[in-house]
C-alpha positions as a Markdown table, in Angstrom:
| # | Residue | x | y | z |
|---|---|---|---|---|
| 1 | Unk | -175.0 | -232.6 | 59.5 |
| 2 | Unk | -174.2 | -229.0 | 58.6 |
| 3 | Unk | -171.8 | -229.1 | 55.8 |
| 4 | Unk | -172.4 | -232.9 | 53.5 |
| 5 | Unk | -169.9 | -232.2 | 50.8 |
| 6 | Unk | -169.9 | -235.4 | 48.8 |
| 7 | Unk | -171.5 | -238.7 | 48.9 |
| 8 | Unk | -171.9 | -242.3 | 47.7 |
| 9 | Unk | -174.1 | -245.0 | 47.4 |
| 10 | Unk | -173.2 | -248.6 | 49.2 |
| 11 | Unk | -174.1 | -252.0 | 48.1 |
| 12 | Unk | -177.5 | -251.8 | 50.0 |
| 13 | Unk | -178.3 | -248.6 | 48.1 |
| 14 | Unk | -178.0 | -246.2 | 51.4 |
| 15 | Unk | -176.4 | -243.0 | 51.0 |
| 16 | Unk | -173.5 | -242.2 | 52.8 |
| 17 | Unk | -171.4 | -238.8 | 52.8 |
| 18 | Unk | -169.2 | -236.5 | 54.5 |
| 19 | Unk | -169.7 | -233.6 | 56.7 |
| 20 | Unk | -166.6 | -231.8 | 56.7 |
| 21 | Unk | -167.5 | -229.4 | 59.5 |
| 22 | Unk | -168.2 | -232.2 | 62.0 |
| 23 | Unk | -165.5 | -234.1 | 61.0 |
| 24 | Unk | -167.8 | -237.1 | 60.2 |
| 25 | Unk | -168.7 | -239.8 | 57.9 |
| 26 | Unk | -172.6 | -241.0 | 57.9 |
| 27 | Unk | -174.8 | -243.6 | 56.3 |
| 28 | Unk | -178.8 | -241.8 | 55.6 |
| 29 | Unk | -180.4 | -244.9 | 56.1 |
| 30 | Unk | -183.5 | -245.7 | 54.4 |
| 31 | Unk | -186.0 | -244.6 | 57.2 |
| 32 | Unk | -184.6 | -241.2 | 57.4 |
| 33 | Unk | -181.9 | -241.8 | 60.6 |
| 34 | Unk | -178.8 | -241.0 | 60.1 |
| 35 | Unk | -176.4 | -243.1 | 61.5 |
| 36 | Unk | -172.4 | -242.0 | 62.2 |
| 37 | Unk | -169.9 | -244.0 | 60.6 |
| 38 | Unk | -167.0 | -242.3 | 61.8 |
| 39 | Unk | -166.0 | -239.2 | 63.6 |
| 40 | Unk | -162.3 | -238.0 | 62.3 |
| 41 | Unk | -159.9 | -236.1 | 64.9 |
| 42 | Unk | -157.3 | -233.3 | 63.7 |
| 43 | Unk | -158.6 | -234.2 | 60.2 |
| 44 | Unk | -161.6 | -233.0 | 57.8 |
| 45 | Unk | -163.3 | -235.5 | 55.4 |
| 46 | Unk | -163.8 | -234.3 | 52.0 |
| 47 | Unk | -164.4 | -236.8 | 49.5 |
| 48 | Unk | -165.8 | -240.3 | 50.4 |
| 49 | Unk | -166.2 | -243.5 | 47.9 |
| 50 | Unk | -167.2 | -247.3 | 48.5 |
| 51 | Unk | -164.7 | -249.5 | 47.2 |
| 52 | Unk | -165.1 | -252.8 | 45.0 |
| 53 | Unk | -164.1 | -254.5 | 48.2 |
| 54 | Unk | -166.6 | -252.8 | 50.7 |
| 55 | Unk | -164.9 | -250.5 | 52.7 |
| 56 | Unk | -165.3 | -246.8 | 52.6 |
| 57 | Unk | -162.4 | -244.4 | 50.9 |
| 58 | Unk | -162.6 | -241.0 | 52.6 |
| 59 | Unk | -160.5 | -238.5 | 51.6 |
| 60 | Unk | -159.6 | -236.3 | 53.8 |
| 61 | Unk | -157.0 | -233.2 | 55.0 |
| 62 | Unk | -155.3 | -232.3 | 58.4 |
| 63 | Unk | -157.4 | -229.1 | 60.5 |
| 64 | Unk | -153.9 | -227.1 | 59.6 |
| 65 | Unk | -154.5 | -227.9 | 55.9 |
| 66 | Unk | -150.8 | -229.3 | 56.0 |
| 67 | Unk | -151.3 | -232.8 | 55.4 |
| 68 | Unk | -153.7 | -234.9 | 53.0 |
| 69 | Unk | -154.7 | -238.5 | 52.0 |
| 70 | Unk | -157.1 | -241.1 | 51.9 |
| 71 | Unk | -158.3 | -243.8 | 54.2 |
| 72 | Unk | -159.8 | -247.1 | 53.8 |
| 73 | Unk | -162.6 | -248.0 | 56.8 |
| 74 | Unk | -164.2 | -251.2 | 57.3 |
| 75 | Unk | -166.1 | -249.9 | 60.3 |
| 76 | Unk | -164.2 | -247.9 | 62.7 |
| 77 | Unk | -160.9 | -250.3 | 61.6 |
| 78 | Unk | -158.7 | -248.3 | 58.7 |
| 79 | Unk | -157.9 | -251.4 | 56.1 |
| 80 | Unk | -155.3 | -248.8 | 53.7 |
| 81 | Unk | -154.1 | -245.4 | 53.9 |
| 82 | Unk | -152.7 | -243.7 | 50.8 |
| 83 | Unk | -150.6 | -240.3 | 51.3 |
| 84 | Unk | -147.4 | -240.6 | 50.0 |
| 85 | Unk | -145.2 | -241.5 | 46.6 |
| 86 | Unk | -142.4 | -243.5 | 46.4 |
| 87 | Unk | -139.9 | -240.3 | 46.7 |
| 88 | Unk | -142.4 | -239.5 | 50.6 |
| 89 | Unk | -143.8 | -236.6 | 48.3 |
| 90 | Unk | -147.3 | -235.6 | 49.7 |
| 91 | Unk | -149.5 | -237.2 | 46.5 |
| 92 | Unk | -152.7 | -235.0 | 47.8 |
| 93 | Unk | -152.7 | -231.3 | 48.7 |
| 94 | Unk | -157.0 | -231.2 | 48.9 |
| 95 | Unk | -158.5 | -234.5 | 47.6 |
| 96 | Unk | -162.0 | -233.5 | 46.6 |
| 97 | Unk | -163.9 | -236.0 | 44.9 |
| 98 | Unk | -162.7 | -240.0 | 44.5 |
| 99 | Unk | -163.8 | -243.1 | 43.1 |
| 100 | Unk | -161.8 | -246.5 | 42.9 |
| 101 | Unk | -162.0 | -247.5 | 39.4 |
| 102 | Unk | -162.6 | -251.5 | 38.4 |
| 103 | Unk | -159.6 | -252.0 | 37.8 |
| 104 | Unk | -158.9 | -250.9 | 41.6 |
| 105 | Unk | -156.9 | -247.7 | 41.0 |
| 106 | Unk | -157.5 | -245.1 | 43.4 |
| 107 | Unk | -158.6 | -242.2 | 41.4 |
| 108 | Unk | -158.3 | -238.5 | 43.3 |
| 109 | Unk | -159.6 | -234.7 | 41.6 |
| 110 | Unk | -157.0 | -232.7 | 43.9 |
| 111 | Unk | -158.3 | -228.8 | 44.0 |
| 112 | Unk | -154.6 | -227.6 | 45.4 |
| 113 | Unk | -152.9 | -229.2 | 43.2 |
| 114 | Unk | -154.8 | -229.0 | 40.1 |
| 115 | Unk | -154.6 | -232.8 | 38.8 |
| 116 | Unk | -156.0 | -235.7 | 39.2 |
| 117 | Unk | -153.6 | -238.2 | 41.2 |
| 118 | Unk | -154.0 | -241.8 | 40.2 |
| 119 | Unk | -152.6 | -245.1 | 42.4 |
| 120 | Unk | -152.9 | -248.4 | 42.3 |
| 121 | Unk | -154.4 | -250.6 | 44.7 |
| 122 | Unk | -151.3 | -251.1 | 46.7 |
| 123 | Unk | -150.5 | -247.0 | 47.1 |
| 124 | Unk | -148.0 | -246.9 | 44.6 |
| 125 | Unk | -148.5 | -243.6 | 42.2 |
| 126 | Unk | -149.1 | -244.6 | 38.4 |
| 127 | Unk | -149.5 | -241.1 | 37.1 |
| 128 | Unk | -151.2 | -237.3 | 37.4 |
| 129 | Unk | -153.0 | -235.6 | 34.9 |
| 130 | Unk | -153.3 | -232.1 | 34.5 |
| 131 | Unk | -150.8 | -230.9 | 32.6 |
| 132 | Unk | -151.8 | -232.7 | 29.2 |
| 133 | Unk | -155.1 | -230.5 | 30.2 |
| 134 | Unk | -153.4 | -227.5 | 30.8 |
| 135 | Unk | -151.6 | -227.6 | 27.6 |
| 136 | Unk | -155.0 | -227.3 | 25.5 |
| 137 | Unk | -156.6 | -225.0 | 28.4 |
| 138 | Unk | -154.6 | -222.6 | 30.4 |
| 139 | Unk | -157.1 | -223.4 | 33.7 |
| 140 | Unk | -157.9 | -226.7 | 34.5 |
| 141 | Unk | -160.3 | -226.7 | 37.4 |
| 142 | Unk | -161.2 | -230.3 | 37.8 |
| 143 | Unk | -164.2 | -231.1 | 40.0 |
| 144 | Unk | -166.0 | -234.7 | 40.4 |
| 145 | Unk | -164.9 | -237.5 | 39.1 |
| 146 | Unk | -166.2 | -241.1 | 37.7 |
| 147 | Unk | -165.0 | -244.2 | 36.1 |
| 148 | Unk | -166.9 | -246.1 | 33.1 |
| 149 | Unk | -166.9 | -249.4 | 32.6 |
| 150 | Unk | -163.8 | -249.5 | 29.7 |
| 151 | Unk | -161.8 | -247.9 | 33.5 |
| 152 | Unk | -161.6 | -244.9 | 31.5 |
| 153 | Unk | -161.6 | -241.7 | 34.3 |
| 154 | Unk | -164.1 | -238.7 | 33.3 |
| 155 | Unk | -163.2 | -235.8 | 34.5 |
| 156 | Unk | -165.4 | -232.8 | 35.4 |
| 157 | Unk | -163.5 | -229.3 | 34.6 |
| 158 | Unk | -165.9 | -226.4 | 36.1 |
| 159 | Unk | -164.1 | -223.9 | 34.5 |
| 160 | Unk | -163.6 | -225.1 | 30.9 |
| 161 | Unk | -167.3 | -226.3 | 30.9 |
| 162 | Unk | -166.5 | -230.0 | 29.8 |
| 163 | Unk | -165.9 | -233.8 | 30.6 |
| 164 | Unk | -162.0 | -234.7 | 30.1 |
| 165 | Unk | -161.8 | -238.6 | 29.5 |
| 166 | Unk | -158.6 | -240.4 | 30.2 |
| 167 | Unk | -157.8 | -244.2 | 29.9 |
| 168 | Unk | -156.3 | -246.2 | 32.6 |
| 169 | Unk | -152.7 | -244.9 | 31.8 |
| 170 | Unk | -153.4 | -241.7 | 32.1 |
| 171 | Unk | -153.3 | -241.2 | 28.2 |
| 172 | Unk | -156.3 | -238.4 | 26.9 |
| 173 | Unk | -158.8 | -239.5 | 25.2 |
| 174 | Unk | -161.1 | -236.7 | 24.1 |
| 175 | Unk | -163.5 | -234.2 | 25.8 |
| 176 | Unk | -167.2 | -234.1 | 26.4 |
| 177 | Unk | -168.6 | -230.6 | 25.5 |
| 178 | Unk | -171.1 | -229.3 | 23.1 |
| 179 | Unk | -171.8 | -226.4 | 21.1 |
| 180 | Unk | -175.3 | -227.3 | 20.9 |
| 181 | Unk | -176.1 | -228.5 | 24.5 |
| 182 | Unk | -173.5 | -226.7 | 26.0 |
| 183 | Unk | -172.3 | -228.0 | 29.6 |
| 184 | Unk | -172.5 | -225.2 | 32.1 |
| 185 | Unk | -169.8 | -225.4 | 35.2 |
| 186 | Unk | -170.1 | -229.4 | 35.5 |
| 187 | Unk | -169.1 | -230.6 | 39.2 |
């Protein structure tokens, strides 16, 4: 493709990613093919995750940049769609990087709207984060994102050059950074 943004890896250990510019989700196969998952009209896939129960989360944002959410796929077949809270507030403005977490919250580093948006398996919003961040840095430019095995979220923040980690109720728990080895725009 021309423009793979992010990627995962599925349960057979193939990569798959998005290419935003051709609108597409694809699975680099071991022998070098790549294969097309999915081709997206009037929308732009931007962050892509394979879930606990094996179908693909893409996240993704209208061509007009007006609309955002993200999709569940088993094949060509969407199983969930998450895209607004319980008030029909937009929950996404540019979801960038995801990953479900093992306790199957939805976990979403939004670039527009500086956070990180957090739902439960059914849709239903159980917090941001962002401005407990903001309150210790004035920027907080969150980038890719990861779950450990405690559920705890990590956090990359490109602009404050550390890890933020926060439990599974949104709740801070401390930062990774280093004076010694010191992280250097982590994404």
């Amino acid at each position: 493709g021309n423009s793979p943004d992010d990627f995962t890896v599925d349960v057979t250990g193939e990569i798959i990613y998005v290419d935003w510019k051709e609108r597409q989700v694809c699975r680099l196969k071991d022998n070098g093919e790549i294969e097309f998952l999915l081709k997206l009209t009037g929308w732009e896939p931007w962050a892509v995750c394979c879930s606990i129960s094996r179908d693909i989360l893409v996240g993704m944002r209208s061509v007009d940049t007006k609309h955002a959410r993200v999709v569940g796929y088993q094949g060509n077949v969407k199983t969930r769609e998450y895209k607004l809270d319980h008030k029909r507030q937009a929950l996404f403005g540019y979801p960038m990087f995801l990953r479900e977490n093992g306790n199957l919250d939805v976990c979403v580093s939004d670039s527009q709207y500086n956070r990180v948006t957090v739902v439960d398996c059914k849709g239903a919003l159980k917090y941001y984060h962002g401005n407990q961040a903001m309150a210790i840095y004035p920027t907080f430019y969150q980038r890719g994102i990861a779950t450990n095995s405690q559920c705890d979220i990590l956090v990359a923040d490109q602009e404050n050059n550390c890890v933020h980690i926060i439990d599974t109720m949104g709740q801070f728990i401390r930062f990774i950074s280093s004076k010694e080895i010191p992280l250097k725009a982590p994404y």
